[in-house]
C-alpha positions as CSV (number, residue, x, y, z in Angstrom):
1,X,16.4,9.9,-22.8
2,X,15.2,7.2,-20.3
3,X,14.0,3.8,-21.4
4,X,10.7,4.1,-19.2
5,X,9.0,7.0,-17.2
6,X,7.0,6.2,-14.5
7,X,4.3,8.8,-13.2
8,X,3.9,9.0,-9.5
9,X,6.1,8.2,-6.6
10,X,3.8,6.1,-3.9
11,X,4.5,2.4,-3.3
12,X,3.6,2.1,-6.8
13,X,5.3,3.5,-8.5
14,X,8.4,3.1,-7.2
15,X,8.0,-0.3,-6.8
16,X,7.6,-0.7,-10.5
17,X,10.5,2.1,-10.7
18,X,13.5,-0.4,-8.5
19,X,11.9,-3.6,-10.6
20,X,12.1,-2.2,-13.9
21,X,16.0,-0.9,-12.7
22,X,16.4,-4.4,-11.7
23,X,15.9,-5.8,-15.3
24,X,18.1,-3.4,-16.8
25,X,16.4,-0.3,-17.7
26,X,17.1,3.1,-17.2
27,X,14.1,4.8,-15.7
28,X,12.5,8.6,-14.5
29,X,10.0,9.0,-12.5
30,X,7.7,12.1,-12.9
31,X,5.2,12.9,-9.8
32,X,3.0,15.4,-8.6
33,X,4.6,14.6,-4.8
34,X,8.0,12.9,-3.8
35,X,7.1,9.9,-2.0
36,X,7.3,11.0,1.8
37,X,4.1,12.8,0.9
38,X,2.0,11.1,-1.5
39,X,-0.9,8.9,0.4
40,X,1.4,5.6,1.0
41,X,3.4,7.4,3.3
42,X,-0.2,7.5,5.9
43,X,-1.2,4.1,5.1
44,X,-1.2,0.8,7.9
45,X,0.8,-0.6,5.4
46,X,0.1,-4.8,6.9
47,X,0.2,-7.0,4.1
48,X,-3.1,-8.2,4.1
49,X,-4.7,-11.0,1.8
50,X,-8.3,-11.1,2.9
51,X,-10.6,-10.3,0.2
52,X,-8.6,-10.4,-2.8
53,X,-9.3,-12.5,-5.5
54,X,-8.8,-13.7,-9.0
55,X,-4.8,-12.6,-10.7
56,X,-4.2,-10.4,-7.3
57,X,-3.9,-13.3,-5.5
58,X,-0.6,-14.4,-7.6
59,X,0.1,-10.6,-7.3
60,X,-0.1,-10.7,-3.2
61,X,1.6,-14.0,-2.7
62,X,4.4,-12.1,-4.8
63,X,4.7,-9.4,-2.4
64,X,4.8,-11.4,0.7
65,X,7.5,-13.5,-0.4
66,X,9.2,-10.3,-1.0
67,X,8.3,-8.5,2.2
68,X,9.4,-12.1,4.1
69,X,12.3,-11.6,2.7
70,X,13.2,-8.0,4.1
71,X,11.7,-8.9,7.2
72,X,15.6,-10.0,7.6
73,X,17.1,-6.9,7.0
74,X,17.7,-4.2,9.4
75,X,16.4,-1.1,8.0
76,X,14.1,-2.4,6.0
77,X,11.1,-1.1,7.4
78,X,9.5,-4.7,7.3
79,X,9.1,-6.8,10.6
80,X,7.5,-9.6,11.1
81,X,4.4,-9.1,13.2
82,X,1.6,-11.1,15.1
83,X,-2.0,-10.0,14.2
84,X,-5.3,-10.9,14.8
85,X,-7.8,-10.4,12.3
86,X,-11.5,-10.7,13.7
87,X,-15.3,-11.2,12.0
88,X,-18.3,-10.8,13.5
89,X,-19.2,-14.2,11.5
90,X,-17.9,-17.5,11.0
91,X,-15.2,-17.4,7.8
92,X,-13.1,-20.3,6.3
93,X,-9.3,-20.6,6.4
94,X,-8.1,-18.2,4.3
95,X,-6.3,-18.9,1.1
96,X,-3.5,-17.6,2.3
97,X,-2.8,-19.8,5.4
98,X,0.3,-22.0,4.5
99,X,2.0,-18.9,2.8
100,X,2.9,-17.6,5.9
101,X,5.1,-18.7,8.8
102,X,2.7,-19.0,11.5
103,X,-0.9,-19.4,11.3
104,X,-3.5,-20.5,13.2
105,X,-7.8,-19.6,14.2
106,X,-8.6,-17.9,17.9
107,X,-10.1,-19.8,20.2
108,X,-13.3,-18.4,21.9
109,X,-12.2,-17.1,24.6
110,X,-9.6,-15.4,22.6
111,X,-12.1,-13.3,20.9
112,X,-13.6,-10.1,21.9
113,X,-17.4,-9.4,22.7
114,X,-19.0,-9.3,19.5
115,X,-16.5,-11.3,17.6
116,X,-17.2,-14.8,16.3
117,X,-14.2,-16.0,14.6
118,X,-10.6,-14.7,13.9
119,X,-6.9,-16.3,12.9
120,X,-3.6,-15.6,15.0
121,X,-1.1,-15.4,12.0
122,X,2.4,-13.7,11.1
123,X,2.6,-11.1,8.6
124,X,5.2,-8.4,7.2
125,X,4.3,-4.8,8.5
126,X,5.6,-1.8,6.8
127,X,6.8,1.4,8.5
128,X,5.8,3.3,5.2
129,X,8.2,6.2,6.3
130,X,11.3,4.1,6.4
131,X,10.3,1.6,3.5
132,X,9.6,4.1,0.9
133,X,12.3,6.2,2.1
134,X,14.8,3.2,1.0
135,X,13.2,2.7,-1.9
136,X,13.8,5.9,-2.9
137,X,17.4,6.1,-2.1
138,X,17.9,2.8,-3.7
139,X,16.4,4.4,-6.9
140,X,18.5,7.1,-7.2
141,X,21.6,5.4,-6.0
142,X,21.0,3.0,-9.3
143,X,21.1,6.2,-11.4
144,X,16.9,7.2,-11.2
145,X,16.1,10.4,-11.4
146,X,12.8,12.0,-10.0
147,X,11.1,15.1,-10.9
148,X,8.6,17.1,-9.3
149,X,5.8,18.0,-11.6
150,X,1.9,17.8,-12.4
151,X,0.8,15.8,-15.7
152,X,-2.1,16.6,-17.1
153,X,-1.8,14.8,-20.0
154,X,0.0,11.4,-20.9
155,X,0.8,12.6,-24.2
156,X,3.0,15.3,-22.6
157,X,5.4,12.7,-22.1
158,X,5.0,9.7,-24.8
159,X,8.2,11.3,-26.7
160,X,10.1,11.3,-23.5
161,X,10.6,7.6,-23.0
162,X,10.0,4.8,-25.0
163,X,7.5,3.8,-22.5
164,X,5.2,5.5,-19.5
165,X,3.9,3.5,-16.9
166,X,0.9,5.4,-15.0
167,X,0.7,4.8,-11.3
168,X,-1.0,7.9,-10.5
169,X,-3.1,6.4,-7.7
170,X,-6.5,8.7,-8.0
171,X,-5.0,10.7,-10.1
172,X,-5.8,8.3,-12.6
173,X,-9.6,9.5,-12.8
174,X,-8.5,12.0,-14.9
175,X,-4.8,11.5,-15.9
176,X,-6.6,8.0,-17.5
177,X,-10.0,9.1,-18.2
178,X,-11.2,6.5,-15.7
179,X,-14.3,7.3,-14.3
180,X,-14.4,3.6,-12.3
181,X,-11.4,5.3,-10.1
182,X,-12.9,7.0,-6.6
183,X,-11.4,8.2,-3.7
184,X,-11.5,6.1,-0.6
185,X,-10.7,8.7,2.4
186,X,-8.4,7.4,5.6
187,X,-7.5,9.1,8.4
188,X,-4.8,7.4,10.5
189,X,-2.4,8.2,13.9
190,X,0.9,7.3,14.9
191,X,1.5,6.4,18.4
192,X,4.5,6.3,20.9
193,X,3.4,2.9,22.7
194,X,5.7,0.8,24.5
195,X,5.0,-3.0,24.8
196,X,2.2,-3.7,22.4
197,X,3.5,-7.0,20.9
198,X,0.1,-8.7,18.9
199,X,-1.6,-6.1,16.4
200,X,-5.5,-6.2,15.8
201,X,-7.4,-5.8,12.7
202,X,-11.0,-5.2,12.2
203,X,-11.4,-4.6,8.5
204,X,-15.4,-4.0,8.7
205,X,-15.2,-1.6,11.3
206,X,-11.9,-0.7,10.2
207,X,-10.5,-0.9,14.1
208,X,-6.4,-1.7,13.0
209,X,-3.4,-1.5,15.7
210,X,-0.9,-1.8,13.7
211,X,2.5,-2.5,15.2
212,X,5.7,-1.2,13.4
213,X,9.4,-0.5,13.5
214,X,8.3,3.4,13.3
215,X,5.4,3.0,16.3
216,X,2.0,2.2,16.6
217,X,-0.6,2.9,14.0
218,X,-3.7,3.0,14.8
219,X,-6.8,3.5,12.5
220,X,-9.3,4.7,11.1
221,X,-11.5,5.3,8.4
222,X,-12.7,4.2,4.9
223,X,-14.8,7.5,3.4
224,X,-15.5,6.1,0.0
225,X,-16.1,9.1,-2.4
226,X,-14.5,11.6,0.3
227,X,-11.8,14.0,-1.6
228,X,-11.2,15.7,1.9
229,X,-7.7,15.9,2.7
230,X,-7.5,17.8,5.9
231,X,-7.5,16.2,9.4
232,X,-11.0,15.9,10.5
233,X,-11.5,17.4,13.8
234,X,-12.2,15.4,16.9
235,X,-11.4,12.0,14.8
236,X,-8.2,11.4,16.7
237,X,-9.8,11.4,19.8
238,X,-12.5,8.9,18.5
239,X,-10.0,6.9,17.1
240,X,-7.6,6.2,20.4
241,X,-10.6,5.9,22.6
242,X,-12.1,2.2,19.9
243,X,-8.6,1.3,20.1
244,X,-8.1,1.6,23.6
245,X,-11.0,-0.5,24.4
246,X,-8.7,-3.4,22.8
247,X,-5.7,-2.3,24.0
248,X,-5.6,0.1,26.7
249,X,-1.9,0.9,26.8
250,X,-2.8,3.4,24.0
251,X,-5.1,5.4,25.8
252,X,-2.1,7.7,27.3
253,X,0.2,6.9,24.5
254,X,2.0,10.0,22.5
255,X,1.0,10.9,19.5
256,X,4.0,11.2,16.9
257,X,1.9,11.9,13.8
258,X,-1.5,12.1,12.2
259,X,-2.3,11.0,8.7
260,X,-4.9,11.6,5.8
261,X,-4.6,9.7,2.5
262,X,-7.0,9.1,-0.5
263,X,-6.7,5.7,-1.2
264,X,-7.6,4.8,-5.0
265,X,-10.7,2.5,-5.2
266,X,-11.6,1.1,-7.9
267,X,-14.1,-2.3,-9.1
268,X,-10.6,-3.8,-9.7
269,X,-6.8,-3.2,-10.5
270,X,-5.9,-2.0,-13.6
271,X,-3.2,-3.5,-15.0
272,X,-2.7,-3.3,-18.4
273,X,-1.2,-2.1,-21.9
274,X,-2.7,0.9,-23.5
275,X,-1.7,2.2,-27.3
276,X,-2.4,6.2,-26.9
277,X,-3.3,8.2,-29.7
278,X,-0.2,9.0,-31.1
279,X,0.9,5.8,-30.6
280,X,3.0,6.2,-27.6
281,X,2.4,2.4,-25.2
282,X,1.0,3.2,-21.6
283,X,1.5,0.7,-19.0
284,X,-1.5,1.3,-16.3
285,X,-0.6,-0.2,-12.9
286,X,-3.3,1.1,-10.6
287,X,-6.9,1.0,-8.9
288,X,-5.2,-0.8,-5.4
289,X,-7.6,0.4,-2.9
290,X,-6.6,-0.4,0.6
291,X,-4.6,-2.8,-0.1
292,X,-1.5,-1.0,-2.4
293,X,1.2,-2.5,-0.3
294,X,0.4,-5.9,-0.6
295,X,-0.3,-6.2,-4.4
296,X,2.9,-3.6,-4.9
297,X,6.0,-5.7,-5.4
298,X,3.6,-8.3,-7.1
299,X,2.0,-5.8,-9.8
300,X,5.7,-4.0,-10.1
301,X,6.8,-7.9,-11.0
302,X,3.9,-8.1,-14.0
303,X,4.4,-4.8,-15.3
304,X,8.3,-5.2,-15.8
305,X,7.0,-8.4,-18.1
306,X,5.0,-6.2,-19.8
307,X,7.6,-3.6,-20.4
308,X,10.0,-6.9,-21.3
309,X,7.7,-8.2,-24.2
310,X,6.9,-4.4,-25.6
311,X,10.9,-2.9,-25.6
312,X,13.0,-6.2,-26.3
């Protein structure tokens, strides 16, 4: 029997899977989808700090010092990459300025029509594909074992471990009993385009050219409440043609793939130790929104404390 099971198989959950190996313990993860084809595989995956407050803030710092870290290894998935990120309104620094290694506000004239302020920084991006793809094999290489299965109840597997942890992304609404959990809807394209060295990011209008080891990602929507998975048609199209107007080398570029994911949005992250009723401990680990990769090594950090003061 495993020490721990973990439910789901997004950057979540394994995350918390290779940390909780990492301290020792012999883990299974349980999921509806292995991870090539659960919602982190469409995401823009840019480690991203804006708007996050409060304990995710120790949470994201955690995860950039990790991703920095990788940004050094081939194969990673991680590179380092140059982004703007643009407002239509004057901000402040953000807190997040002196954590990374290059950092500094657009001028004017660097700013597009529209735009009144913005910051030229560095920040790991994440080719999702290859990333959780290592993860993965890293898992099972340390003797993790994954199977493929839907849980509708946590009690189904309280006598299988001597601990769960649940990052079942929106499946929490009801694997949980969360009602606060909601579907955010994304719709996202891969592109074959040569030569595109400085990403963009828009978060309001949610214009991102994201830059990766994998291609060009380019992006999108945020349908809150939307449990459509299917492509919506004549998206793409809409898509390539916004982010041409910033960079116009993507207006012929391939397409290599197209993406739909449900992110899972919630008021805030849930992160915490539940007692179920026949007394089996639940560690929760979800609510990320958009911004799952850049609280996931961070919240994989905290849970594997949790799980250290409940088993030892």
């Amino acid at each position: 029997m495993p020490d721990i099971i973990v439910i789901g198989s997004g950057v979540s959950g394994l995350s918390c899977a290779r940390c909780l190996q990492l301290a020792g313990y012999s883990v299974h993860i349980v999921t509806e989808s292995l991870p090539l084809h659960t919602t982190s595989v469409a995401a823009g995956a840019a480690w991203s700090g804006s708007g996050i407050a409060g304990r995710g803030r120790t949470w994201a710092a955690a995860t950039l010092d990790y991703f920095l870290k990788l940004t050094d290894e081939p194969n990673s998935g991680v590179t380092l990459q140059r982004m703007r990120e643009v407002y239509a309104q004057r901000v402040a620094d953000p807190w997040y300025r002196d954590l990374l290694p290059f950092f500094q506000r657009l001028s004017k004239h660097e700013l597009r029509h529209g735009m009144t302020d913005g910051y030229l920084m560095d920040v790991p991006m994440v080719a999702p594909p290859i990333y959780l793809d290592r993860l993965h094999s890293q898992f099972l290489a340390t003797g993790g074992r994954i199977e493929t299965k839907t849980v509708d109840s946590l009690l189904e597997l309280t006598a299988k471990a001597q601990l769960l942890i649940n990052c079942s992304g929106v499946g929490a609404r009801d694997l949980a009993n969360d009602a606060g959990v909601y579907p955010i809807r994304g719709q996202t394209a891969l592109l074959d385009a040569k030569g595109i060295r400085v990403g963009y990011m828009d978060n309001e209008a949610v214009h991102h050219i994201f830059p990766r080891a994998d291609g060009v990602l380019i992006g999108g929507v945020k349908d809150e409440g939307n449990w459509n998975q299917d492509l919506e048609p004549g998206l793409l199209a809409k898509m390539i043609e916004r982010c041409s107007r910033i960079e116009s080398r993507l207006a012929q570029a391939k397409v290599l793939r197209e993406f739909v994911g449900l992110r899972p949005g919630r008021a805030d992250v849930r992160l915490e130790v539940e007692t179920l009723s026949d007394g089996g401990a639940v560690i929760h680990n979800y609510g990320h929104g958009a911004v799952g990769y850049t609280l996931s090594w961070g919240c994989a950090q905290e849970v594997t404390k949790l799980a250290q003061s409940l088993l030892n």
